[in-house]
ZADO-498251 format. One line per field, with one value per residue (C-alpha): z, y, x; residue number from 1; residue in one letter. Coordinates in steps of 0.001 Angstrom, whole numbers, always signed. Layout:
REM ZADO-498251
c3 Z | ...
c2 Y | ...
c1 X | ...
nr NUM | ...
rest A | ...
REM end
This chain:
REM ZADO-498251
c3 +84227 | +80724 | +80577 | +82344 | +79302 | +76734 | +78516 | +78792 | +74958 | +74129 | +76169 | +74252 | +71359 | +71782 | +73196 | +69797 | +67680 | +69545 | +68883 | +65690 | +65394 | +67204 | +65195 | +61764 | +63363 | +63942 | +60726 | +58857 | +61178 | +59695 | +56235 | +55444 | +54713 | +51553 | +53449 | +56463 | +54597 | +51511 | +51310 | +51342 | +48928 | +46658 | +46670 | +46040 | +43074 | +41773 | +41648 | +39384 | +41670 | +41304 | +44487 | +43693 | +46897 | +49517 | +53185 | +56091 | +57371 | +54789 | +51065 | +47985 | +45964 | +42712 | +40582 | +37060 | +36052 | +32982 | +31884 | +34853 | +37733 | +39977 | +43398 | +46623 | +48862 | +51572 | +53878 | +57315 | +59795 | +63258 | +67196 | +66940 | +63984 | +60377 | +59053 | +55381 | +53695 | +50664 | +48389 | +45697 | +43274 | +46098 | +48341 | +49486 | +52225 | +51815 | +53997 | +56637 | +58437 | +61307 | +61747 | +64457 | +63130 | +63152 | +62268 | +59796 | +56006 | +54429 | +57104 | +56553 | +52417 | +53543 | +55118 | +52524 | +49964 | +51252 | +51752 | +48205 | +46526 | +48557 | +47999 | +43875 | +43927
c2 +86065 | +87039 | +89123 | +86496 | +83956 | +86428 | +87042 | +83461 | +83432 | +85836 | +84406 | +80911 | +82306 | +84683 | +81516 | +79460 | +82339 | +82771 | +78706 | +78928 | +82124 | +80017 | +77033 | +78881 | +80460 | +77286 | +75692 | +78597 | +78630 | +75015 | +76380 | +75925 | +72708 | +72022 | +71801 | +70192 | +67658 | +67307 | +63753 | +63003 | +66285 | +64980 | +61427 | +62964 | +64831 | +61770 | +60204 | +62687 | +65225 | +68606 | +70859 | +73176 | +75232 | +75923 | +77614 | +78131 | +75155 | +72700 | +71055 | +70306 | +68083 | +67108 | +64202 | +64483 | +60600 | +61674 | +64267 | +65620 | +63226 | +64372 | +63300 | +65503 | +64600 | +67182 | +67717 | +69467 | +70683 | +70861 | +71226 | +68259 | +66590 | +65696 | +65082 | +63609 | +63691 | +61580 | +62775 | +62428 | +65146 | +67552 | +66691 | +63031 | +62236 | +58622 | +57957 | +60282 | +59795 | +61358 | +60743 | +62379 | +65856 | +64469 | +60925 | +58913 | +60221 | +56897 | +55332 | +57632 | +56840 | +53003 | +53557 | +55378 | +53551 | +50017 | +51862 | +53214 | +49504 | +48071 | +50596 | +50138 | +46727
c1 +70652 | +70313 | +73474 | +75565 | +74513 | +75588 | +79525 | +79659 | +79093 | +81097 | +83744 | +83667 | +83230 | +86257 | +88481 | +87223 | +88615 | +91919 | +92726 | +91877 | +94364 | +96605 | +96351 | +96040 | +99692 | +101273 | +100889 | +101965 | +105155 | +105552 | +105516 | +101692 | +99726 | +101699 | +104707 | +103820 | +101698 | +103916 | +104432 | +100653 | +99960 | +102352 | +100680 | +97733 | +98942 | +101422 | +97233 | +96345 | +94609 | +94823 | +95237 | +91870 | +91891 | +94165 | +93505 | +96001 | +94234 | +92882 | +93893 | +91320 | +92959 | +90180 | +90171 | +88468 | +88326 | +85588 | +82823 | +80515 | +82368 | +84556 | +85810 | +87834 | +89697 | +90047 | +93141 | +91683 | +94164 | +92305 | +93319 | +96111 | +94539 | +94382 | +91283 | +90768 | +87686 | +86957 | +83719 | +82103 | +80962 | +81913 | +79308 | +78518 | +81274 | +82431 | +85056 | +86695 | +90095 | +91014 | +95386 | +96796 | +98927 | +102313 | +101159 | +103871 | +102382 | +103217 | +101258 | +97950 | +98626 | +98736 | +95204 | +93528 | +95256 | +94226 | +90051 | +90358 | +91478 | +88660 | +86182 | +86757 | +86476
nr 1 | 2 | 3 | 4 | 5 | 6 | 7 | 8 | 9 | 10 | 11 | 12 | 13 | 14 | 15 | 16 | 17 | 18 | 19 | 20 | 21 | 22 | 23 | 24 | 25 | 26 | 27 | 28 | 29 | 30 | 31 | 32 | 33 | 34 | 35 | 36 | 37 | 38 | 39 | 40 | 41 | 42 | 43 | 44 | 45 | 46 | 47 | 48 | 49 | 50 | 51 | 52 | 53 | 54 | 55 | 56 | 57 | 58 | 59 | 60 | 61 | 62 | 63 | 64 | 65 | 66 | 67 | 68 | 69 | 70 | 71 | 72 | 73 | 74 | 75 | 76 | 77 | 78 | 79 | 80 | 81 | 82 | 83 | 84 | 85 | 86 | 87 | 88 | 89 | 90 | 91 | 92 | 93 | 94 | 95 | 96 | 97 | 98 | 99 | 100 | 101 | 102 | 103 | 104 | 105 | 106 | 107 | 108 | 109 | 110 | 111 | 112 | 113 | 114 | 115 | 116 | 117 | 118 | 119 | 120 | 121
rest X | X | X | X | X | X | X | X | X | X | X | X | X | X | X | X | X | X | X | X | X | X | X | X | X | X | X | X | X | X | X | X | X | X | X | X | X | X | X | X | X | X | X | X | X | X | X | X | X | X | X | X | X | X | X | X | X | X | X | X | X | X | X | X | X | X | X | X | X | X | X | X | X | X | X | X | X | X | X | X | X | X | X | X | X | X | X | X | X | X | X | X | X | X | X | X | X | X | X | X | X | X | X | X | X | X | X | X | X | X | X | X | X | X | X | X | X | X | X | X | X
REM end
């Protein structure tokens, strides 16, 4: 019983690592995050954010608005999906998005856009 547990483990967790190859794959055949996602890295840039970190999957973009604050937004690239993460001081999540992969990027900048003028207010 026991041993039949740990090969169905080891078989999910050996199918989880072969998507993620897969997936990693994919997006660098699309010329990495920075050039699959360029019009929304570049908005985040043309915002003042500075790409910090970059993965075969994911973006940091950091804004500096003053001494000791700081806030991320973070560009995940998961199984058909984009996932954006807005926090503060590199910790406290926000506001997520989740766009589908090849969602319009002017569409995804409307949405955050229209959270972060809200949010401000």
């Amino acid at each position: 019983m026991l041993t039949t547990i740990i090969i169905i483990v080891a078989i999910i967790i050996i199918k989880f690592a072969i998507d993620v190859n897969k997936q990693s794959t994919a997006v660098k055949k699309q010329g990495g995050m920075r050039v699959k996602y360029s019009t929304l890295a570049n908005w985040f840039e043309q915002q003042g954010c500075k790409l910090s970190q970059e993965t075969s999957s994911s973006l940091l973009f950091t804004y500096t608005p003053g001494p000791g604050a700081y806030m991320q937004f973070e560009m995940i690239q998961t199984f058909g999906t984009l996932s954006v993460l807005y926090k503060l001081q590199g910790k406290h999540i926000v506001k997520e998005w989740e766009f589908p992969e090849n969602a319009n990027q002017y569409n995804m900048i409307s949405e955050i856009e229209d959270f972060l003028s809200a949010f401000s207010r």
